[in-house]
N, C-alpha and C positions, 0 to 999 in steps of 0.2 A: 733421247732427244726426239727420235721421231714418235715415240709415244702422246709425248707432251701436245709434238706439232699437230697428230692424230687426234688428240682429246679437245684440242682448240678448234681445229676444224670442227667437229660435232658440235660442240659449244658453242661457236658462230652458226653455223648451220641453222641449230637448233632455236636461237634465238631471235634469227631472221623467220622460219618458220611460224614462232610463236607470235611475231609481230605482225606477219602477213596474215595469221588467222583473227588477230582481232580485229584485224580493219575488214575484213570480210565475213566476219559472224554474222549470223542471221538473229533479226529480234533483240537485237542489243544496243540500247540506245548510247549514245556520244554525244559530247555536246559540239555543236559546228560554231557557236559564236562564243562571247565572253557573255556572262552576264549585265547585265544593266545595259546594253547596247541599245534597247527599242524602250517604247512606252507602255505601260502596261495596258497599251490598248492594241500591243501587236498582235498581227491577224495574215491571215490570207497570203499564203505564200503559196507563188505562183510562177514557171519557169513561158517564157517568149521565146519563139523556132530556134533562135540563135545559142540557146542554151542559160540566156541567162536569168538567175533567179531574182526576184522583184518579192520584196514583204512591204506592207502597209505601218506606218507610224516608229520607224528608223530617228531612233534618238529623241523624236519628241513626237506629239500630235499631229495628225495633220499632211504628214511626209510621206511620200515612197522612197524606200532604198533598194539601192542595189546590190547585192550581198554575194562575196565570189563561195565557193565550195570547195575552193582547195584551204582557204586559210581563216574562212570564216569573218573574213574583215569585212566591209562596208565602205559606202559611200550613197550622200545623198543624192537623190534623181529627181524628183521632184518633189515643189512645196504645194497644199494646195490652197486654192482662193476661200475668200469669205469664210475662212475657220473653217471648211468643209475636215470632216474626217471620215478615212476612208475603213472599210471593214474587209474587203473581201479584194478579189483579182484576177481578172478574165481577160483574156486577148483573143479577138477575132480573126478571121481569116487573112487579115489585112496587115496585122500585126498592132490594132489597135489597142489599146486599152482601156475596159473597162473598171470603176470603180462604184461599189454603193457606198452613200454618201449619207449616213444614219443620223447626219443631226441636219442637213438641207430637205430630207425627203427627194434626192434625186438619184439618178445613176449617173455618173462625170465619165466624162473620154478624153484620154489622155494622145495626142498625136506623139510615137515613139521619137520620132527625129524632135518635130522642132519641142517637143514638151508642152507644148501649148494644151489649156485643159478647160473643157468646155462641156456641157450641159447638156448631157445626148438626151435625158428623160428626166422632167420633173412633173411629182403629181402630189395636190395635198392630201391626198387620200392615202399616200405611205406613211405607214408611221415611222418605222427606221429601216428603210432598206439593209439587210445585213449581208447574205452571201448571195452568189452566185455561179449559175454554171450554165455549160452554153455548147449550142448543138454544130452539126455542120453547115446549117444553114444562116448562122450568124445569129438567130434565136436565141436571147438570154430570157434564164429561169431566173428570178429573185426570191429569196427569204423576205418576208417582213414583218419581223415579230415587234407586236406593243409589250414589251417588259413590262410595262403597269399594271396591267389591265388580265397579263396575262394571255392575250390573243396570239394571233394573226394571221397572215393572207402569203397568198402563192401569186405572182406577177409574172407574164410572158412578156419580154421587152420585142418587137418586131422589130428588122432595119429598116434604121430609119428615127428609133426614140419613138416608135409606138408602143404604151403600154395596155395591156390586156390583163385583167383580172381574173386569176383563173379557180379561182377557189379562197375563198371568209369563213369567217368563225370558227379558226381552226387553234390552235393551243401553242405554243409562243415558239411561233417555227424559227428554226437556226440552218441547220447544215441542209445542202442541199445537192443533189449529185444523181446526173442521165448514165445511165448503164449505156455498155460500150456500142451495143446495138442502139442506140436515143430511143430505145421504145420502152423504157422503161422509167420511171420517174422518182427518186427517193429526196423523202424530207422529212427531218426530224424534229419533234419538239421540245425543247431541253427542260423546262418544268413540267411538264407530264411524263418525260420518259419514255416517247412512241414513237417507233421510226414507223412512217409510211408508205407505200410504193401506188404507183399509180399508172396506168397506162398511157400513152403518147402516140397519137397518132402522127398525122405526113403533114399535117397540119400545124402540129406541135399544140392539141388539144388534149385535155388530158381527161382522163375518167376511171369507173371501176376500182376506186379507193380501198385501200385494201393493207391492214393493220402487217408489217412487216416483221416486228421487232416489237418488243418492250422492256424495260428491265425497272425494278425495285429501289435503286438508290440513284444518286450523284448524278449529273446532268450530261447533255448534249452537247456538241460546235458542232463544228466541218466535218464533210466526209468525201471521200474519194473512192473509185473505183479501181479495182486492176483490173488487168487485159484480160484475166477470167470472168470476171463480172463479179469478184468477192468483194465486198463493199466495206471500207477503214471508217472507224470513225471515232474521234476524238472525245473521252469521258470525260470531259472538264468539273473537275474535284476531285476522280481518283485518280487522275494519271496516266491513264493506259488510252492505247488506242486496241477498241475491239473490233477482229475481222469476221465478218457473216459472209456467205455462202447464199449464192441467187435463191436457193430457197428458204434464207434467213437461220441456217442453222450456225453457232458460233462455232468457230473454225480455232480462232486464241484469241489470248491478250498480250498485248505487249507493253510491259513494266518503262514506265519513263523515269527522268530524275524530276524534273517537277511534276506538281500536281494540277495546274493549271491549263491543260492544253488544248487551244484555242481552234486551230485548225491545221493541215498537212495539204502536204504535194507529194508528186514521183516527178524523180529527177536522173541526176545522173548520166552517164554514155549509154549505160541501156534499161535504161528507166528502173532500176532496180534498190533505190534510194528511198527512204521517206522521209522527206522534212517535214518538221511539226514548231509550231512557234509558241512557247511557253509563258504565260503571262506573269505565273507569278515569280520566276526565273527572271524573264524581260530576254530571254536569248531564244536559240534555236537547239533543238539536238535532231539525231538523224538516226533511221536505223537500216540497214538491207535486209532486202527481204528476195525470195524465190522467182514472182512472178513479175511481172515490169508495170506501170500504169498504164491505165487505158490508151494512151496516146502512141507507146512506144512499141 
C-alpha cells in the first residue's frame, strides 16, 4: 500500500512538474484567445501602465478591445467614428492613446477614462498611417506605407498633432520600433524585405540611413524591442517572429500556429510574454521568452 501511495505521489508530482514546464517554456507558441475573436484586420497589441492589454479590431472593424491574459476572453472598449479603422497602438506618458487611422489618413487619441476619441493629427499627404512607436518625450514615429504604389514615408508626430516628415520614397514601410536607448531608429519594408536603422538624435531627427537586415522571401509587420536592444519582428506569411541582435545578426526564429502574423507586444508581471495577433487565425497566441521588453 505504501508503494502505490509512493508511485502516486511521483505521478502527481510529476505531472504538476510537466504542466508547470509548459506554461513556462521558452519559444513556444500558445494560443491566448479562441479563434475568430477579432477581424482579420487584427493588429497592434499593446499593454497601458496598469497592465492591461488593448488589440485593435476586436470582433469587427473599427474597435479596440480589451483582452484579459489570464483567460484570453475579451470585451469591447471602444467603437471608432467615421468608419475610422485602427492599425497600431501607443500610449503616452499620460496614459493617452494613440491610434493610426489608415483609411482617414490621421493619427486618433483616445482619452482612457471618458473613451472619447478625437483627431490628434490629420494630413492628406498620409497615405495609410499604419504603425507606431513612441519616445520619452511623447514623440510619435509613424509607418506610412502606399500598398499601391508600393512606397512610403516615415512621420514624426510632435505634442501637440504636429507632424514632421522625416524621410519619402522609401519602399512600403510597416513595423516600426526606437531601441531602448531612443537613439536608434528601426523600419521595416515588407514588400522589399529591408529592415532599416537610422540614427535619432535629442531632437528626434533622424539620419545616417543604414540597411539593417534583409531576407529573400515572405514579408514584414511589427517589431519590438527587448530590454537588450534584440529586435522581434513579425514574418507575416511564414509565421515566425525573427529576433536580431543590435548588430542585426539573427539570434532565432520562433515557429507560430498561424501564418499570418501581424504584429507583437511584451507583457506580462515581468515583461517576459510575447503576444502576437494572427490574422489569418483572427486570435492571439503568446510565447515566453529570457529577456523582458524594452519597457520592463
Amino acid at each position: 500500500m505504501k508503494q502505490h501511495i509512493c508511485l502516486l505521489l511521483v505521478m502527481t508530482a510529476g505531472c504538476a512538474a510537466m504542466a508547470q514546464d509548459k506554461s513556462t517554456a521558452l519559444y513556444q507558441a500558445q494560443d491566448l484567445t479562441k479563434e475568430n475573436m477579432f477581424s482579420v484586420n487584427i493588429e497592434g497589441p499593446n499593454f497601458d501602465k496598469a497592465g492591461n492589454l488593448y488589440v485593435v479590431n476586436y470582433l469587427k472593424d473599427g474597435t479596440i478591445g480589451k483582452i484579459s491574459t489570464k483567460d484570453g476572453s475579451g470585451e469591447l472598449f471602444v467603437t471608432l467614428p467615421d468608419s475610422s479603422i485602427a492599425n497600431s497602438i501607443q500610449f503616452n506618458s499620460k496614459g493617452n492613446m494613440y491610434l493610426p487611422d489608415f483609411k482617414g489618413h490621421n493619427v486618433l487619441e483616445v482619452n482612457p477614462k471618458t473613451r472619447k476619441v478625437s483627431v490628434y493629427v490629420h494630413s492628406d499627404k498620409m497615405s495609410q498611417p499604419n504603425d507606431l512607436c513612441i519616445n520619452k518625450k511623447d514623440q510619435l514615429f509613424a509607418s506610412d506605407p502606399d500598398w499601391k504604389n508600393s512606397g512610403g514615408q516615415i512621420w514624426r508626430i510632435d505634442k501637440g498633432g504636429k507632424a514632421v516628415l522625416l524621410e519619402a520614397n522609401m519602399g512600403t514601410t510597416n513595423g516600426i520600433e526606437l531601441s531602448p536607448d531612443e537613439k536608434t531608429l528601426y523600419v521595416n519594408e515588407s514588400v522589399q524585405r529591408k529592415v532599416w536603422k537610422y540614427d535619432v538624435d535629442n531632437n528626434g531627427n533622424i539620419s545616417n540611413k543604414t540597411l539593417f537586415a534583409s531576407f529573400p522571401d515572405f514579408g514584414f509587420d511589427g517589431m519590438k524591442c527587448d530590454k537588450a536592444g534584440n529586435l522581434y519582428i513579425a514574418r507575416w506569411g511564414k509565421g515566425t517572429i525573427v529576433v536580431l541582435s543590435p548588430e542585426g545578426t539573427e539570434i532565432r526564429e520562433i515557429p507560430l500556429k498561424g501564418k499570418h502574423c501581424s504584429n507583437l507586444t511584451f507583457g506580462g508581471k515581468d515583461g517576459k510574454t510575447v503576444y502576437v495577433t494572427l490574422q489569418d487565425r483572427k486570435c492571439m497566441e503568446q510565447f515566453n521568452v529570457e529577456i523582458p521588453g524594452k519597457r520592463y
